[in-house]
Jmol script that loads the backbone (N, CA, C; Angstrom):
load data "model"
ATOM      1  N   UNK A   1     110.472 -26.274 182.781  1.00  0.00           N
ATOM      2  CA  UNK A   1     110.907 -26.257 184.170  1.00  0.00           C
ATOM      3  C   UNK A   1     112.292 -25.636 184.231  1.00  0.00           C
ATOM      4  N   UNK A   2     112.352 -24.754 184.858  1.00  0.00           N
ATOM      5  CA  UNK A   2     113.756 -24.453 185.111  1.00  0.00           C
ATOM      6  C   UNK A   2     115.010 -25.134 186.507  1.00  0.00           C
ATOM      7  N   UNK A   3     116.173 -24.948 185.502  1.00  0.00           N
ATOM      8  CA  UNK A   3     116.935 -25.491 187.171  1.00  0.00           C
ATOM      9  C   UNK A   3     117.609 -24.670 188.169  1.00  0.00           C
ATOM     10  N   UNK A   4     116.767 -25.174 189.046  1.00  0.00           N
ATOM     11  CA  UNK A   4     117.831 -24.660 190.208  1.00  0.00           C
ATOM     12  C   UNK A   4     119.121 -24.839 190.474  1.00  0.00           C
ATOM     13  N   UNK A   5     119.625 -23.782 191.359  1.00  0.00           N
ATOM     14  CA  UNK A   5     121.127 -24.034 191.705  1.00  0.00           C
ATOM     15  C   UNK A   5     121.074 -25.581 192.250  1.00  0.00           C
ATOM     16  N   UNK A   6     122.399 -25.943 192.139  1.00  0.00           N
ATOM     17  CA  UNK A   6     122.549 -27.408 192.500  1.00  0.00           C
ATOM     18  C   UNK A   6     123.708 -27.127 193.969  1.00  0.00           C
ATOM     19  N   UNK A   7     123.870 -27.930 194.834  1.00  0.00           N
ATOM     20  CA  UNK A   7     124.732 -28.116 196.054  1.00  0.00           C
ATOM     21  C   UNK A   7     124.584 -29.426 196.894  1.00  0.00           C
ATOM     22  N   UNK A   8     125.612 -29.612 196.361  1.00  0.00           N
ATOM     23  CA  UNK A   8     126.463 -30.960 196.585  1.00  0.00           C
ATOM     24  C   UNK A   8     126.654 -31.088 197.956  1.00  0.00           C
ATOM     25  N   UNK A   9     125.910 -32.299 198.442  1.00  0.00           N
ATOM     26  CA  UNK A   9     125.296 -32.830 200.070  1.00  0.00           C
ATOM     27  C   UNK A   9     125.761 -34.667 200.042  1.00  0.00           C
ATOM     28  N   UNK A  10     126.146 -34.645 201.201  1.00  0.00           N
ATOM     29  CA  UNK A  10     126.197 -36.192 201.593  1.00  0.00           C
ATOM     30  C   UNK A  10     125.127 -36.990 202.175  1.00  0.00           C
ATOM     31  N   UNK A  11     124.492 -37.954 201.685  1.00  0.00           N
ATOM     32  CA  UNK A  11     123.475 -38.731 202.450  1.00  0.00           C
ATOM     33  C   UNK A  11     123.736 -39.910 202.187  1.00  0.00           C
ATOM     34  N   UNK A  12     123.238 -40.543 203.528  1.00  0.00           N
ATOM     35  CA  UNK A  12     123.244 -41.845 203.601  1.00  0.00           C
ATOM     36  C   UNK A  12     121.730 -42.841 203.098  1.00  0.00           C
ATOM     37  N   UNK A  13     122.090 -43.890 202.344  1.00  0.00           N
ATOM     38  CA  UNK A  13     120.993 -44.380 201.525  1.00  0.00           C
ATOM     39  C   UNK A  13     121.142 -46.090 202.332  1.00  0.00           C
ATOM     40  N   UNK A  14     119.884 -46.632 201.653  1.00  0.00           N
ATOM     41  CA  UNK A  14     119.256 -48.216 201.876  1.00  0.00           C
ATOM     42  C   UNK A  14     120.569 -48.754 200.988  1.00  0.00           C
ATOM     43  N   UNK A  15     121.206 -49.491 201.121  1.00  0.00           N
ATOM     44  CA  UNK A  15     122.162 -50.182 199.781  1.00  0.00           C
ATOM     45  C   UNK A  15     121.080 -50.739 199.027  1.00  0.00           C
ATOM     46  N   UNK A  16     119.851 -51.440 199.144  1.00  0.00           N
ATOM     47  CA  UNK A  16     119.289 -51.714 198.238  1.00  0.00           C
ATOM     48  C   UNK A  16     118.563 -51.211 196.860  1.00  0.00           C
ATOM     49  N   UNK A  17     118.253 -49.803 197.966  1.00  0.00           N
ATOM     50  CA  UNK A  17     117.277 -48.594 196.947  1.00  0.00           C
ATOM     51  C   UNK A  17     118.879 -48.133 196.299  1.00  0.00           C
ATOM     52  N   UNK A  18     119.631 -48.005 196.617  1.00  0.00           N
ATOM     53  CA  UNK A  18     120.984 -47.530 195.834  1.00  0.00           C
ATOM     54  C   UNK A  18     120.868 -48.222 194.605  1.00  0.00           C
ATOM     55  N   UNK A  19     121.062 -49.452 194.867  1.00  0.00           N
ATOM     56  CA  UNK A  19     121.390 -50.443 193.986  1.00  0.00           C
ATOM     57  C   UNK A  19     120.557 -50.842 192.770  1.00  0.00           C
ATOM     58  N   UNK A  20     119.095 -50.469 192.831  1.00  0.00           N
ATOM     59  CA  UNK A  20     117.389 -50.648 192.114  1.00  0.00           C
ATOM     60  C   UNK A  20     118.049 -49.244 191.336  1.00  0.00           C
ATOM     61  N   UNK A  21     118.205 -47.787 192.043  1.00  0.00           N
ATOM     62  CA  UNK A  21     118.707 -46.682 191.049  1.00  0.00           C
ATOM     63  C   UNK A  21     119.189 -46.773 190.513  1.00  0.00           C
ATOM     64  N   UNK A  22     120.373 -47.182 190.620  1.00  0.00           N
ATOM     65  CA  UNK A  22     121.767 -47.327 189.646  1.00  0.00           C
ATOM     66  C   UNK A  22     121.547 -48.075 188.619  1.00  0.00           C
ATOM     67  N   UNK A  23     120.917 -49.398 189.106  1.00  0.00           N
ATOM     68  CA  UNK A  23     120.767 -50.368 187.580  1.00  0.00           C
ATOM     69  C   UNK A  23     119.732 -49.848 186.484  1.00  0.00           C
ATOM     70  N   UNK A  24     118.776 -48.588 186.826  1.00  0.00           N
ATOM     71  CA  UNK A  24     117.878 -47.982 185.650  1.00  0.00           C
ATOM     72  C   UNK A  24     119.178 -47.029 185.401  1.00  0.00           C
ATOM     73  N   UNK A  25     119.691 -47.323 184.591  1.00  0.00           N
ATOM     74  CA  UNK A  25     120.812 -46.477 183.269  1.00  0.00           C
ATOM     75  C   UNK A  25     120.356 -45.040 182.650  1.00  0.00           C
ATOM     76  N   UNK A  26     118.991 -44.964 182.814  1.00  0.00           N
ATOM     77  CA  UNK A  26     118.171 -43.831 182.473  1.00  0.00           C
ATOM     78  C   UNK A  26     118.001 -42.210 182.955  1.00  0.00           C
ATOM     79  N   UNK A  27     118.501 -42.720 184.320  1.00  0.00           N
ATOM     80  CA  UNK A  27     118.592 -41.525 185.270  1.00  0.00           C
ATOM     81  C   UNK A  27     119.344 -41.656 186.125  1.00  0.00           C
ATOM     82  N   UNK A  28     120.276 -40.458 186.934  1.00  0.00           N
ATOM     83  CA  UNK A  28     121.068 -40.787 187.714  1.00  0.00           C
ATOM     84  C   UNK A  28     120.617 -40.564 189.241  1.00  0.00           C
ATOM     85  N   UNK A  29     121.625 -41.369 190.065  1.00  0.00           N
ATOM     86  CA  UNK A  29     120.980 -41.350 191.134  1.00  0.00           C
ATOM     87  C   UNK A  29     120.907 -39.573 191.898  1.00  0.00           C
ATOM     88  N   UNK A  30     121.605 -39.036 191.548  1.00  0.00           N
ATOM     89  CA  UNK A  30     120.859 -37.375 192.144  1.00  0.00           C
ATOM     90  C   UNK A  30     119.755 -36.864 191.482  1.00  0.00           C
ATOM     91  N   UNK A  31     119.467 -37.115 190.387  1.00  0.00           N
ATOM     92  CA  UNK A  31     118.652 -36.527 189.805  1.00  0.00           C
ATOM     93  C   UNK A  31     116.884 -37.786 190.455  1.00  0.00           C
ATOM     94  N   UNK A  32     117.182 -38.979 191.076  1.00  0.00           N
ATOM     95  CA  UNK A  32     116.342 -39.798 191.269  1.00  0.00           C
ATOM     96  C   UNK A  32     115.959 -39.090 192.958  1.00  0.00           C
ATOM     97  N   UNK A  33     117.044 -38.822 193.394  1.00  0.00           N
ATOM     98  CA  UNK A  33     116.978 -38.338 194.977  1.00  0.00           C
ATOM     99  C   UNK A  33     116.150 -36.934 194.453  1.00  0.00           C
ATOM    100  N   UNK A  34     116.355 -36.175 193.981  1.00  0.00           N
ATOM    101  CA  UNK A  34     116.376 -34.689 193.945  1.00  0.00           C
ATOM    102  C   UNK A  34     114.480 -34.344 193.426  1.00  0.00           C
ATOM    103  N   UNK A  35     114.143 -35.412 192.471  1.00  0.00           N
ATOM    104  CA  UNK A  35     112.672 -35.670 192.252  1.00  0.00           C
ATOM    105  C   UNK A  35     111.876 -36.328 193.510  1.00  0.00           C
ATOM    106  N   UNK A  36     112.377 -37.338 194.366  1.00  0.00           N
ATOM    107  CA  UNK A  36     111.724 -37.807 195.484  1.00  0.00           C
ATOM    108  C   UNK A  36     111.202 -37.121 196.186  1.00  0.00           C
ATOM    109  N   UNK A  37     112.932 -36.005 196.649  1.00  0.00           N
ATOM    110  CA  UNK A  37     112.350 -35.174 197.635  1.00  0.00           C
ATOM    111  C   UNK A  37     111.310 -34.202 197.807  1.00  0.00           C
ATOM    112  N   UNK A  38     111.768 -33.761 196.074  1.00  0.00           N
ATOM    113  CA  UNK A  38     110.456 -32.244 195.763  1.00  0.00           C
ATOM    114  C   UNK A  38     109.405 -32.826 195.927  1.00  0.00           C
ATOM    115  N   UNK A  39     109.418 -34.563 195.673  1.00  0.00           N
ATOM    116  CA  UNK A  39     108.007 -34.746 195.755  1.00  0.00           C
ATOM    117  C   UNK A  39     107.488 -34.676 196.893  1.00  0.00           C
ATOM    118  N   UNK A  40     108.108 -34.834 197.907  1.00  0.00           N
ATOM    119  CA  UNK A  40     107.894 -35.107 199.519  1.00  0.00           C
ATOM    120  C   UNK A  40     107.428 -33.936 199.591  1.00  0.00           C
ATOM    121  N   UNK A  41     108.210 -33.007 199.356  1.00  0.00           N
ATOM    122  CA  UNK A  41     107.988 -31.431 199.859  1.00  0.00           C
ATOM    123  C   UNK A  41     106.883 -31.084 199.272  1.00  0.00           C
ATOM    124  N   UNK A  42     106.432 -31.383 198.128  1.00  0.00           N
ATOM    125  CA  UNK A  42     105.240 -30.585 197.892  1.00  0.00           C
ATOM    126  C   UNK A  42     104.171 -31.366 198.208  1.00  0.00           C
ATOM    127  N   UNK A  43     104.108 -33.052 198.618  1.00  0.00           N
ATOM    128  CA  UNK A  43     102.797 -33.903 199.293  1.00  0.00           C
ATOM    129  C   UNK A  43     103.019 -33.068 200.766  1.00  0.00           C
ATOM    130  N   UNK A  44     104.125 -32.666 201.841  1.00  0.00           N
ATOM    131  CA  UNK A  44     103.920 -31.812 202.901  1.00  0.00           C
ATOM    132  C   UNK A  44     103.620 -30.491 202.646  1.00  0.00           C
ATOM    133  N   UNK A  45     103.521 -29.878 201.383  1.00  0.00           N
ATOM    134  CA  UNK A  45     103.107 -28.587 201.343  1.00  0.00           C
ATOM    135  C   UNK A  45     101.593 -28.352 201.423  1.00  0.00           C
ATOM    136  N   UNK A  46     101.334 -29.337 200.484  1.00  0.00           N
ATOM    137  CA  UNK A  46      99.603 -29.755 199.917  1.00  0.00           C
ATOM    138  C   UNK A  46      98.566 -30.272 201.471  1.00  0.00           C
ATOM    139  N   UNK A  47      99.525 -30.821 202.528  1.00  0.00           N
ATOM    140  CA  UNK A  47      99.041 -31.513 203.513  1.00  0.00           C
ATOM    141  C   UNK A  47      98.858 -30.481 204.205  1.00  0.00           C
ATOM    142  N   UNK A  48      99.829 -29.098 204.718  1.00  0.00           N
ATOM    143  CA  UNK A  48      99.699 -28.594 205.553  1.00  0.00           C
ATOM    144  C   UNK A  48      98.972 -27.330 205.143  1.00  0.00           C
ATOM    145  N   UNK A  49      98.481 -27.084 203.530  1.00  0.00           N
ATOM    146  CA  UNK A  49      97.609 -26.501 203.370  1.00  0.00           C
ATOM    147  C   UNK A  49      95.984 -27.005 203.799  1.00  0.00           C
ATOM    148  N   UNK A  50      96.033 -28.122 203.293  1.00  0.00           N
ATOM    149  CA  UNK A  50      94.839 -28.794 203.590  1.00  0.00           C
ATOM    150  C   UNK A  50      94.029 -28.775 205.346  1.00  0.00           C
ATOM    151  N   UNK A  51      95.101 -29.119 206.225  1.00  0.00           N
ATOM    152  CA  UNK A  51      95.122 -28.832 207.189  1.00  0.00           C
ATOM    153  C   UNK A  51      94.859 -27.123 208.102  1.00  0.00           C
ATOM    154  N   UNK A  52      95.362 -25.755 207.352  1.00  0.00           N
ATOM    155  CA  UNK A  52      95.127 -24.995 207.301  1.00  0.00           C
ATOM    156  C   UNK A  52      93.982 -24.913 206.769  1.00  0.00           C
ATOM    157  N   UNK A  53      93.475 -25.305 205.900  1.00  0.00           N
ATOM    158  CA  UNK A  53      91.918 -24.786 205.551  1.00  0.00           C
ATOM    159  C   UNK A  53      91.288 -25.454 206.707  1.00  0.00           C
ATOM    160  N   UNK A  54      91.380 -26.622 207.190  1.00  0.00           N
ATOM    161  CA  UNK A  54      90.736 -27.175 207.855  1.00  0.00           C
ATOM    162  C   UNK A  54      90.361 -26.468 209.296  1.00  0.00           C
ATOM    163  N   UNK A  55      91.424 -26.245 209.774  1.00  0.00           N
ATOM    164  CA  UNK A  55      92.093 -25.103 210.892  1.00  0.00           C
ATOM    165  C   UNK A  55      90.833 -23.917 210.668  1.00  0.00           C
ATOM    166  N   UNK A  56      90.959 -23.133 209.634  1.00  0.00           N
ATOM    167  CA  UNK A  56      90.632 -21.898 209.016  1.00  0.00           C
ATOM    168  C   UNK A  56      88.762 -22.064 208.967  1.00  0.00           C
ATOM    169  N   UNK A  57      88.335 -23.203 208.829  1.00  0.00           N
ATOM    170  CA  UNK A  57      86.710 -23.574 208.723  1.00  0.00           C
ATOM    171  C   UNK A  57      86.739 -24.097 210.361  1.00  0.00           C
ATOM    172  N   UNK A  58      87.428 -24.649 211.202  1.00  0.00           N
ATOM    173  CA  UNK A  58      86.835 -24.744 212.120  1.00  0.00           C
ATOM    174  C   UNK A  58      86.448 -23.294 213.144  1.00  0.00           C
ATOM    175  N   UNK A  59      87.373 -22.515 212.892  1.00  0.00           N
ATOM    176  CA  UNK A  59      87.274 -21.509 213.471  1.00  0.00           C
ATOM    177  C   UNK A  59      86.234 -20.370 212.908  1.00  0.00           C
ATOM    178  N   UNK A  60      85.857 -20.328 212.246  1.00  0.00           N
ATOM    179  CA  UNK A  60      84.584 -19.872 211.496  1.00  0.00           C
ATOM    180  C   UNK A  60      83.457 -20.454 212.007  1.00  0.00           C
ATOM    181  N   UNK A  61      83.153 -21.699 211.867  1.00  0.00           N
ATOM    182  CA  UNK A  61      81.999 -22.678 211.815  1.00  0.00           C
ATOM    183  C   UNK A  61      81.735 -23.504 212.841  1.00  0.00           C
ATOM    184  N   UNK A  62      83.044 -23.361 213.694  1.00  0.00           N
ATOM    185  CA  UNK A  62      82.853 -24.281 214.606  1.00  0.00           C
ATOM    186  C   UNK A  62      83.646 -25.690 214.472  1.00  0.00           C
ATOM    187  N   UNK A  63      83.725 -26.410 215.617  1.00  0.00           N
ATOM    188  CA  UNK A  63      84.761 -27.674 215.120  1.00  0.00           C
ATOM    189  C   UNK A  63      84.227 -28.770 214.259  1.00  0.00           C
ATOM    190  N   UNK A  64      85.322 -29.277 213.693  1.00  0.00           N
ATOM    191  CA  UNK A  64      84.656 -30.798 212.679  1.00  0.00           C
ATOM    192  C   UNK A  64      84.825 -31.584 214.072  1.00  0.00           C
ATOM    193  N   UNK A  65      83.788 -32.052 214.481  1.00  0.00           N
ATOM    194  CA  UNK A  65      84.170 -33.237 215.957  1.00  0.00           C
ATOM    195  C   UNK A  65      83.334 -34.230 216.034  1.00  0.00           C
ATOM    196  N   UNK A  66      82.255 -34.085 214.754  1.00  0.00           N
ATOM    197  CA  UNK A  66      81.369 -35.257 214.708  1.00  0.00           C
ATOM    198  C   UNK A  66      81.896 -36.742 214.174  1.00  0.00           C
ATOM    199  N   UNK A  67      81.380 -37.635 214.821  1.00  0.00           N
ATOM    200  CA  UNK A  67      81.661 -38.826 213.881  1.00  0.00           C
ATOM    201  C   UNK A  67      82.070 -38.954 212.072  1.00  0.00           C
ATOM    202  N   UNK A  68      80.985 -38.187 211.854  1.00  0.00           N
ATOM    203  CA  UNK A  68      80.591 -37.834 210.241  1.00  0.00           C
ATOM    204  C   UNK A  68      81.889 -37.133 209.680  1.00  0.00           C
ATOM    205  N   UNK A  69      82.496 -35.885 210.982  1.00  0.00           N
ATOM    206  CA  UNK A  69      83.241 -35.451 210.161  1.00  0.00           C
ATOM    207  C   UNK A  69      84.585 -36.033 210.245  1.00  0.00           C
ATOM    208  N   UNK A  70      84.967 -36.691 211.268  1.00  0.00           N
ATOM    209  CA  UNK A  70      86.127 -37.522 211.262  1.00  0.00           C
ATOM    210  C   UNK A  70      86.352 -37.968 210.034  1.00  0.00           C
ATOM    211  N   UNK A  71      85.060 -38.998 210.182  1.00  0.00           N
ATOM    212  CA  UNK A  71      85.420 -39.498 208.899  1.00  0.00           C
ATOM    213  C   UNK A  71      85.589 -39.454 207.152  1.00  0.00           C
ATOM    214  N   UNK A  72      85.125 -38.628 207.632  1.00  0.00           N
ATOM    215  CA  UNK A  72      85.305 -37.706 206.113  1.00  0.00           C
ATOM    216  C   UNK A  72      86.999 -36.851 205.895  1.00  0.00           C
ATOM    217  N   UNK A  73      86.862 -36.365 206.937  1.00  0.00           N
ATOM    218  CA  UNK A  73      88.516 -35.380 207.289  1.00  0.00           C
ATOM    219  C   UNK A  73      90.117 -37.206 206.943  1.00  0.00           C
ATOM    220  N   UNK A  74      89.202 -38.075 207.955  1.00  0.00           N
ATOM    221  CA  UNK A  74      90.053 -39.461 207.156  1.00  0.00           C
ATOM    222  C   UNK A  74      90.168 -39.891 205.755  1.00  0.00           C
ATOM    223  N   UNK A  75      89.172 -39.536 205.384  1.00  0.00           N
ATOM    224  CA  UNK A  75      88.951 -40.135 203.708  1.00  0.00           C
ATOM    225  C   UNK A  75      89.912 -38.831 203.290  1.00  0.00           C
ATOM    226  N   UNK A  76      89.675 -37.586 203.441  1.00  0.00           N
ATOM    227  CA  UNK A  76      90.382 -36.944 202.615  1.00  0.00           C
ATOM    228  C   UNK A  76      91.924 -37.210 202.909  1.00  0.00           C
ATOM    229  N   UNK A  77      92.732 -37.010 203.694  1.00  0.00           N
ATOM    230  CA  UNK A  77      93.633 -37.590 204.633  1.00  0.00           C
ATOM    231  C   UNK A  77      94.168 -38.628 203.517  1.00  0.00           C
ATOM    232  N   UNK A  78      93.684 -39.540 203.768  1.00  0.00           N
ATOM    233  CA  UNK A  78      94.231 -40.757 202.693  1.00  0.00           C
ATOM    234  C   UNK A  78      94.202 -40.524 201.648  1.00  0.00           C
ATOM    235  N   UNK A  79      93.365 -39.890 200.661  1.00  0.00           N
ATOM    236  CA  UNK A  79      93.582 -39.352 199.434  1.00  0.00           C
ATOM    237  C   UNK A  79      94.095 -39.028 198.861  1.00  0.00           C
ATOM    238  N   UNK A  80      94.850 -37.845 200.080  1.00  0.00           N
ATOM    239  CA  UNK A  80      96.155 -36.749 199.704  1.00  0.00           C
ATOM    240  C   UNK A  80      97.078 -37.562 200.062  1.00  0.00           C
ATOM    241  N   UNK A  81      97.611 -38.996 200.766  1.00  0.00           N
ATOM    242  CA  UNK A  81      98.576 -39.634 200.813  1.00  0.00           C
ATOM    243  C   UNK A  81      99.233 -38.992 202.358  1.00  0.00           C
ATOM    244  N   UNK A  82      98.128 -38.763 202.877  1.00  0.00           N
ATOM    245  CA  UNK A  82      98.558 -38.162 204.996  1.00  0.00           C
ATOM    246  C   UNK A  82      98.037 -39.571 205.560  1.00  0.00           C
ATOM    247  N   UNK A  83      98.213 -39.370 206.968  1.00  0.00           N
ATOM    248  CA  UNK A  83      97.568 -40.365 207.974  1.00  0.00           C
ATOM    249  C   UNK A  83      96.662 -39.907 208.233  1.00  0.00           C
ATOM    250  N   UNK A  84      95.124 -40.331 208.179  1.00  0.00           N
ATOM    251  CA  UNK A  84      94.729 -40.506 208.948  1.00  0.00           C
ATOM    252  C   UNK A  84      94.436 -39.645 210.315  1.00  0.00           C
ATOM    253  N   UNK A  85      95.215 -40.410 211.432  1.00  0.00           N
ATOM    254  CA  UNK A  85      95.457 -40.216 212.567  1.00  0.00           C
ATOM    255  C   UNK A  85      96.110 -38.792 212.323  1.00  0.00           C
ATOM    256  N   UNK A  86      97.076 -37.905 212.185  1.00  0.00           N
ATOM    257  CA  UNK A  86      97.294 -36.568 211.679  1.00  0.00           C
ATOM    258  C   UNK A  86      96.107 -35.959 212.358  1.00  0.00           C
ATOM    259  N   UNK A  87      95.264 -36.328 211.426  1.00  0.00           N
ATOM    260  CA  UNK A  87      93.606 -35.339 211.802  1.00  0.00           C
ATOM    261  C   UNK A  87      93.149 -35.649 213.399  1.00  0.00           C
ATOM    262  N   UNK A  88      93.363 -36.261 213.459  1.00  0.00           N
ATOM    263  CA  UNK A  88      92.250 -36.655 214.990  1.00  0.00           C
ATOM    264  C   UNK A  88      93.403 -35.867 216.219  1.00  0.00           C
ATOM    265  N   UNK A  89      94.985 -36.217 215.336  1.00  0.00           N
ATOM    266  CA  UNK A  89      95.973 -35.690 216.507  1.00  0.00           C
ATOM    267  C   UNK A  89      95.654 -33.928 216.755  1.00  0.00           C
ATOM    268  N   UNK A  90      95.921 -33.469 215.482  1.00  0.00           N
ATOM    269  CA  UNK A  90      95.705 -32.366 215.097  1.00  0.00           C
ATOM    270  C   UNK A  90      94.167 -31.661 215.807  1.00  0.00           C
ATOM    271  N   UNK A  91      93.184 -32.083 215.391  1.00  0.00           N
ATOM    272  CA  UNK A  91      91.997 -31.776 215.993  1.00  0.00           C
ATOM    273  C   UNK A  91      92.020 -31.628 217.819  1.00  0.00           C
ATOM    274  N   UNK A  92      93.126 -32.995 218.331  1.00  0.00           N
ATOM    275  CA  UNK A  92      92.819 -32.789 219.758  1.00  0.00           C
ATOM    276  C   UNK A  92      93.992 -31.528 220.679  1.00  0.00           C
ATOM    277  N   UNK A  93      94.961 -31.186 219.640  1.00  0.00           N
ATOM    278  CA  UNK A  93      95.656 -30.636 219.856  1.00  0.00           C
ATOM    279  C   UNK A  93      95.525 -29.066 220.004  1.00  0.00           C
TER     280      UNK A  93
END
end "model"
wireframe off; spacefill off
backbone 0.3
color backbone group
């Protein structure tokens, strides 16, 4: 893995989640923030691809609007660690 440039930002934290970081001696707390976030960013990258395909087959095929497919579009949804609700918003939107 390579590193990226680094730039030094102020944020405000839980004192508790501060406090759970700091006492693992193992890692520091930027380097604990700096893994969270990428992770965030790439579960919203993965989501709004997913969503794009979804987008991308309705318009081909027609809409997912059945019962059947709700619920299926939910199961996947939760899988990938989205809401749910996302899909149904998304769909009516």
């Amino acid at each position: 893995m390579t590193t990226s440039a680094k730039r030094k930002v102020s944020v405000t934290l839980d004192a508790d989640l501060v406090e759970a970081l700091e006492a693992d001696t193992s890692v520091t707390l930027s380097a604990e923030v700096n893994s969270a976030l990428r992770a965030e960013f790439t579960r919203r990258k993965r989501q709004q691809a997913l969503a794009d395909l979804l987008d991308n087959l309705a318009s081909e095929r027609g809409g997912l609007d059945t019962p059947e497919d709700e619920a299926e579009i939910a199961r996947y949804m939760r899988l990938l660690g989205g809401v749910a609700e996302d899909s149904a918003k998304r769909q009516a939107g």
